[in-house]
N, C-alpha and C positions, 0 to 999 in steps of 0.2 A: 209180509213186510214188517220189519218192528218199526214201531212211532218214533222217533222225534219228538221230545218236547223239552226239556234240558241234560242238555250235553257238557261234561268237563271232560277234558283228555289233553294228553300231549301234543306238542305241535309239534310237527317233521318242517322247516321251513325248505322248498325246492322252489327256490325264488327266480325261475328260468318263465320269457318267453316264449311261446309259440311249442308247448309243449305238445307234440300231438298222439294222435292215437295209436300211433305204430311207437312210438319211444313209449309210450303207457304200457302197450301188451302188444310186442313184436308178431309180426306178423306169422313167425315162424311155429307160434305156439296157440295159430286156430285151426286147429287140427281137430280138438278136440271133438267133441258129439256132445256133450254136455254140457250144461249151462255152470257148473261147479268146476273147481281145480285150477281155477289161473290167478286163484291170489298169489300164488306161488313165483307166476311169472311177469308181476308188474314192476315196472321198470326193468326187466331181465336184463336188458343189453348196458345197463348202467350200472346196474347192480354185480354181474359177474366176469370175470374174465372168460376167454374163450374154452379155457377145459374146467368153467366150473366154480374157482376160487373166487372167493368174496370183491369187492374193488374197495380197496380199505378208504378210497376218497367218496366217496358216495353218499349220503344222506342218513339215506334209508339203514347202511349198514354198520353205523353207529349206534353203540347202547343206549345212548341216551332217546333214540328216538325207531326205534325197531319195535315198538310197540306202540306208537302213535296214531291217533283218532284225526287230527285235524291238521288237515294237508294245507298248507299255506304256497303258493305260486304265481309264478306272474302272469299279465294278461294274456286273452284269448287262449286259454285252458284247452286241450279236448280240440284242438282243432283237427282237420287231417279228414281220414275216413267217416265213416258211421258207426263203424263196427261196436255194439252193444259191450262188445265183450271188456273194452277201458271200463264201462262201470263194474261190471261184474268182478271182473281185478281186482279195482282201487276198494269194492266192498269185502270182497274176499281180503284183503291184504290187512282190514281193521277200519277204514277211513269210513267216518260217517259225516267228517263236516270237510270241505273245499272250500278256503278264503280265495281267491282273486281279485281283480280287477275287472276280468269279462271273462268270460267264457264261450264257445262256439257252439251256436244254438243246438247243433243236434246233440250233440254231448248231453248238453244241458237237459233234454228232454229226458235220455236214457238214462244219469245218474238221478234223476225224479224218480223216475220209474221204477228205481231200485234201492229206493230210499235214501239218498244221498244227501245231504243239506247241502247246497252251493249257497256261496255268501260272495255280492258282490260288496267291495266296499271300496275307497279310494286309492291310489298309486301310495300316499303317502301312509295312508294307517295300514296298509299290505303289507306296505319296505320295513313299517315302525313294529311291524308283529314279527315279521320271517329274521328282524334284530332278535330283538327282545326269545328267540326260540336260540339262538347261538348265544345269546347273551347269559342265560336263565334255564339253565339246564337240570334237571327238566324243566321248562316253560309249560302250565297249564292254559287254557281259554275255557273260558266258562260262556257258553251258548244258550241261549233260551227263545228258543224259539214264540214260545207263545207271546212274548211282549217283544220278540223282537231288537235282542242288545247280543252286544258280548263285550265280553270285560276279563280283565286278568286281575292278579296279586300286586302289580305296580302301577293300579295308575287308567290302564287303558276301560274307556267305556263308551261304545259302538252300537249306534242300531242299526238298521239293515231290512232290507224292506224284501219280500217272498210273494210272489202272487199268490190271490188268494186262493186262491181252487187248487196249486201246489202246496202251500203250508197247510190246509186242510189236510190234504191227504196224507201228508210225512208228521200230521201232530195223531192221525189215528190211522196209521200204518196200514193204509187204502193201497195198493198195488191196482194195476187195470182188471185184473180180476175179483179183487176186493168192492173196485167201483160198481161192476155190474153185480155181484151177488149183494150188495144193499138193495136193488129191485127183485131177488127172486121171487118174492110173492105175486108183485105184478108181472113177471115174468109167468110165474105158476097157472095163473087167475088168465091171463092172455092166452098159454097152449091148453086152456081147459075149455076156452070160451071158442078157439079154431080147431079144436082138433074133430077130425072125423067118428062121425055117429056109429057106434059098434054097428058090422052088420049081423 
């Protein structure tokens, strides 16, 4: 998992409600077997017409923000299913930081899990960023996790607070695999100390 520790990127502002995990990565496109290839189809059903062509009103498919890091959205993010596969999208598509309001918890766990920065912050500096991304084209946000702020070129300057045991992990790019191999020795030293006596 790559770390987190400061981040500048574009903002995409998708400043909707109750966005959930089936408008994230339609349901149509878990087919897959692999945990790779669906950044391709995040937001699919908003992003393209039905045989394919672009949706020229769309966010995402805008120059100015088709290469954007920092997803700015309204509350409760991520709500809907479970299905892991919205973070793997939203990290395949480019996105490493998620502004909202709130986000729905299990969401929240999987795009952790997949190194996603989610930033809660209030209704008003949410609406005054996903402006300021329409206004300021390109609009950058400067994130830093280690101290905890974000700030832009006009003005805006934000902290934002991460559990600790999550910004641990996203400042030195700890996936749940990553957790448990920091114990391999104790790990080593334990099936050396059980393991059965040659016969």
């Amino acid at each position: 998992m790559q770390p987190i520790r400061k981040h500048s990127g574009v903002v995409a502002p998708l400043h909707r409600e109750n966005i959930d995990t089936d408008q994230i990565i339609p349901k149509q496109h878990l087919k897959r077997i692999e945990r790779t290839g669906f950044g391709q189809f995040a937001f699919s059903d908003w992003r393209y017409h039905a045989d394919g062509r672009e949706r020229e009103d769309f966010v995402l498919n805008h120059e100015h923000f088709r290469h954007a890091t920092v997803l700015v959205a309204g509350k409760n993010f991520g709500c809907g299913s479970s299905r892991e596969h919205a973070a793997w999208a939203l990290g395949e598509f480019g996105f490493r930081v998620i502004i909202a309001p709130s986000f729905a918890d299990i969401f929240r766990n999987n795009a952790f899990n997949n190194g996603i920065l989610l930033i809660e912050l209030p209704e008003d500096s949410v609406k005054r960023i996903a402006e300021n991304a329409h206004l300021h084209r390109p609009y950058h946000l400067h994130v830093d996790l280690e101290v905890q702020t974000i700030s832009d070129d006009f003005g805006l300057a934000e902290s934002f607070e991460v559990d600790a045991f999550r910004r641990h992990r996203l400042l030195n790019g700890l996936d749940e695999i990553g957790m448990t191999l920091l114990h391999e020795a104790d790990i080593a030293r334990y099936e050396l100390q059980h393991s059965e006596p040659n016969a």
